[in-house]
N, C-alpha and C positions, 0 to 999 in steps of 0.2 A: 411469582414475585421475585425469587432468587434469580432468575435468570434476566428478568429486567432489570431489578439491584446491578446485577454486574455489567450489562450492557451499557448503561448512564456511568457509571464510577469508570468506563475508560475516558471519560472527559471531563472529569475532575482532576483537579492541580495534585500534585504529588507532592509540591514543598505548601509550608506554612506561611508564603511570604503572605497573602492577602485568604484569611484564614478561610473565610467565608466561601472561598472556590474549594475548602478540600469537603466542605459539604453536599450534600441532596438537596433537593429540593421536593416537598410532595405536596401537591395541594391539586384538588379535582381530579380525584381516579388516577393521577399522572406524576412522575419523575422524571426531573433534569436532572441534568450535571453542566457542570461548562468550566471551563477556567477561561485565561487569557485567546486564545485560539480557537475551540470551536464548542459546540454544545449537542447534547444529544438530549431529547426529551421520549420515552418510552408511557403507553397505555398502560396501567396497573389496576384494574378495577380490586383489587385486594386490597385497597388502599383510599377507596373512595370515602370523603367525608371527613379525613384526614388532612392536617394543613401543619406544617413542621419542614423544619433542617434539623439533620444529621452528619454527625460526620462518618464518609460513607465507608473507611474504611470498617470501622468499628460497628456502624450498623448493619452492615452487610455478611461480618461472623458472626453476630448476632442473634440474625434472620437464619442462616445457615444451623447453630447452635440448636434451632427451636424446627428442624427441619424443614423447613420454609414456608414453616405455616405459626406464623408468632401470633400471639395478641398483642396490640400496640394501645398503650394508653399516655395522651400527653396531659402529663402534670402541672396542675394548677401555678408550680414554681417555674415552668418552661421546662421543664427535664422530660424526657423519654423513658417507658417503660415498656420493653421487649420479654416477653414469656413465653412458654408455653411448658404445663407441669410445673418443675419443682426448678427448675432454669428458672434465672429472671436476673435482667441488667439494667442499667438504669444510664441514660449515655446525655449529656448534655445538649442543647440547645439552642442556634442564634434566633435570631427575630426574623421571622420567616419573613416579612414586611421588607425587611435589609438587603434578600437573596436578588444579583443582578439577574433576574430571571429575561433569558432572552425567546423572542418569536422564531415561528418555522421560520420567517425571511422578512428583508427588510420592506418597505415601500418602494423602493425602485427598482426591485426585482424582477426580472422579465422572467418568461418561462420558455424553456426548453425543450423539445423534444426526444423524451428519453429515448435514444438508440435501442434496437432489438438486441443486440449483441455486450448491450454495457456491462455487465458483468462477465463476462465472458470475456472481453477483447481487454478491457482492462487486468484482468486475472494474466493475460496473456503479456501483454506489456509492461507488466510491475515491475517484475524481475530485471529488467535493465534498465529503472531507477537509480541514479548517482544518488551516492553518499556523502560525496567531495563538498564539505561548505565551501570552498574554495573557490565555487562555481556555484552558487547560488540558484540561479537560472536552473540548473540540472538537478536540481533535487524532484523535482514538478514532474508532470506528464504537462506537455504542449496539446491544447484541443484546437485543431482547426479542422474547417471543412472538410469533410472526407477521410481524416486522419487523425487518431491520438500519434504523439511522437514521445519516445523516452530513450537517456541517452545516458553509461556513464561516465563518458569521455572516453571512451572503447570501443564502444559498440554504439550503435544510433540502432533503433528497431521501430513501426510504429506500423499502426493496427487500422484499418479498414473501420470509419466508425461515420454513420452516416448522423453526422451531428451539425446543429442548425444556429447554434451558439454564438458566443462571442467567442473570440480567441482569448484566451485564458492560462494562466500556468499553474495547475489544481497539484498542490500539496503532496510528497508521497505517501506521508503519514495519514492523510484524508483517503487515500485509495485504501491503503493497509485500511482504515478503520470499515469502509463502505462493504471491502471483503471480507472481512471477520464478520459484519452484522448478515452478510450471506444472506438477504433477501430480495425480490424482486424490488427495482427501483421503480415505484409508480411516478413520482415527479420530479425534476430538476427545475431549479431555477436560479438563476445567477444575477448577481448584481455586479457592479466597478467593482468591489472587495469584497463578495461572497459569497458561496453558491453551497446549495438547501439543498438534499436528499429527501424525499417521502417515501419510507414503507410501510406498510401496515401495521397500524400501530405505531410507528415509530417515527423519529427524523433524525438528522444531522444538518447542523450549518456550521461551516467554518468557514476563516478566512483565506483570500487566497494570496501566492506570495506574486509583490509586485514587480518581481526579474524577470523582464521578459528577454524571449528566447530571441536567437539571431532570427533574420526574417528568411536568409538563404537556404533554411536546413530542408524545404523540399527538393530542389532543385535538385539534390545531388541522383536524387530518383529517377531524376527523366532522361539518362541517358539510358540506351537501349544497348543488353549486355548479353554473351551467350553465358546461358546456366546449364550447367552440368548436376546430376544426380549426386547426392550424397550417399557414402556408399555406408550400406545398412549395419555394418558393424563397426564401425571407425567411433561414435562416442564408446562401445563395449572395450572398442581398444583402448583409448584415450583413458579413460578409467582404469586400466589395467597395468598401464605404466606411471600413472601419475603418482603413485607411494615408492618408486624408485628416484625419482627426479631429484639430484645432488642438491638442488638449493630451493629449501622445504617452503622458505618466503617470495622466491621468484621462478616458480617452476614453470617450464616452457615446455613445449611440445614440437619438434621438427622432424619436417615431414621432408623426405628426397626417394629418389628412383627408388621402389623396391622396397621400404619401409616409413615406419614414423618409430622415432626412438627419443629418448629422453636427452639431456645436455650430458656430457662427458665429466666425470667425476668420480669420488669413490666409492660411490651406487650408480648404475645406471640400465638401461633396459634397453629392448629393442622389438619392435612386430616387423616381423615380413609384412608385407603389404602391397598389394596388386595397383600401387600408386605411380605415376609419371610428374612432374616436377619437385619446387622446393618452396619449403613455408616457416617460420617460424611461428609459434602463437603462446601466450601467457595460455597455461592448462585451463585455469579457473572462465576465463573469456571464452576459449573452444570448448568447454564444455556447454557453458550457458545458450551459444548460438545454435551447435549441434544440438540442442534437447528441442528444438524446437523448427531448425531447417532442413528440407528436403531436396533444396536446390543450392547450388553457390556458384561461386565464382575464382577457388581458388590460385589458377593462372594467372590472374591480376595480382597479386604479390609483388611488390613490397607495397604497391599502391593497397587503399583499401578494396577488403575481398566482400563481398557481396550475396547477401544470401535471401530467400524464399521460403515459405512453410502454408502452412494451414492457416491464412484471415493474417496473416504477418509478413515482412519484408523487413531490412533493414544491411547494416554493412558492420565492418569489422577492421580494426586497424593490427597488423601482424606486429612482431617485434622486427627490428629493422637489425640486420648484423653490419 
């Protein structure tokens, strides 16, 4: 019960404005949550027969309180009683009748054919998710045929995904959540504003955002480029210099004949380095791309550099001197 408790309560509101979202929802073996954005419904057979809101943060210590195994009785007055032994809290009520209780999916929902790798290729693609509202568009992962795309205005990467969908811009916070619940996705289904996860036991629907992505960001893919090996110790270096690098908020990494060293300043470092040209790069961006490529492109410099990995592709933009 405790672990489906907290699974639904990550889609539940966090502020009080419309109070009713920072509740559960429990009726038939089963619990929502949802606020404004998306909702998670989880199986509870601990719970069957049962028909009540709660507010989840307060039910959820509760339940915890009583090691996750409470007696639940609802009171004639609408109140909640949570025990077990000599514990016992008593937590108020809405009108369960009131809860916007939402479906796995809407009626125009088409279905999807879940990808072999959706978990996976997405786990892989998160991480160069933009945070910049700035850019609205970039917060999303881009799905189109043959490819998830994620960008943070640095780096563009995007993952081999044999997906039959509409083109869509899914939320990054909807990934983070899909990853956390960390189960096999048995269905997807997407509508014009929302697409439905089914796990076992479980779902997810939320909204999607309506920024769509430029239409040119394949293209940049199709030219044909010589790639060169990454060489197998260069993130161990890149790590090893980056707590010297003079400016703690824009630390850079440049790389010339014979080493990569840090910017000049009243810290700084230096690796020998069995390297031939010259590059600059934000540390935190070379690190991101190196955790992940085995091939690149960095001769192309100042232009963007270009790199390859495992089920991944995508490019990099250096610091320009």
């Amino acid at each position: 019960m405790l672990d489906a408790l907290k699974l639904v309560n990550r889609a539940t509101a966090d502020k009080d404005v419309i109070r009713m979202l920072t509740h559960i929802c429990v009726y038939d073996g089963k619990i929502q949550g949802a606020d404004s954005k998306m909702a998670i419904e989880v199986d509870c057979p601990d719970l069957d027969g049962h028909s009540f809101t709660a507010p989840a943060e307060k039910f959820i210590k509760a339940v915890n309180a009583c090691n996750g195994s409470p007696t639940i009785v609802v009171n004639a007055d609408g109140t909640i009683k949570i025990s077990q032994k000599r514990f016992r809290v008593t937590l108020p009520s809405l009108n369960v009748k009131d809860y916007p209780r939402q479906t796995f999916k809407p009626d125009n929902a088409v279905q999807v054919t879940v990808p072999d790798n959706c978990l996976s290729g997405l786990r892989t693609v998160y991480p160069f998710i933009s945070q910049d509202a700035s850019r609205p568009w970039s917060l999303g992962i881009c799905t189109r045929p043959g490819y998830f795309y994620a960008t943070n205005n640095v780096t563009m990467a995007r993952v081999a995904m044999a997906w039959d969908g509409p083109v869509i811009n899914l939320p990054g916070y909807i990934v983070q959540e899909v990853l956390e619940i960390n189960q096999p996705v048995l269905e997807i289904w997407v509508s014009d504003s929302s697409i439905s996860f089914k796990f076992q036991g479980a779902w997810l629907r939320a909204q999607l955002y309506t920024d769509k992505w430029p239409d040119s960001i394949s293209k940049m893919f199709d030219v044909k480029r010589e790639f060169q090996k990454v060489p197998d110790d260069l993130l161990n270096a890149v790590d090893q210099l980056i707590p010297f690098c003079p400016d703690v908020k824009f630390p850079s990494i440049f790389f010339k004949d014979g080493s990569i060293t840090t910017a000049n300043g009243l810290q700084s470092a230096e690796i020998g380095f069995d390297w031939k040209g010259v590059g600059v790069y934000r540390a935190e961006v070379l690190k991101l791309v190196l955790g992940v490529a085995l091939e690149w492109t960095p001769g192309e410099y100042p232009k963007p550099v270009f790199f390859k990995g495992n089920g991944i592709e995508g490019m990099m933009v250096g610091v320009r001197q």
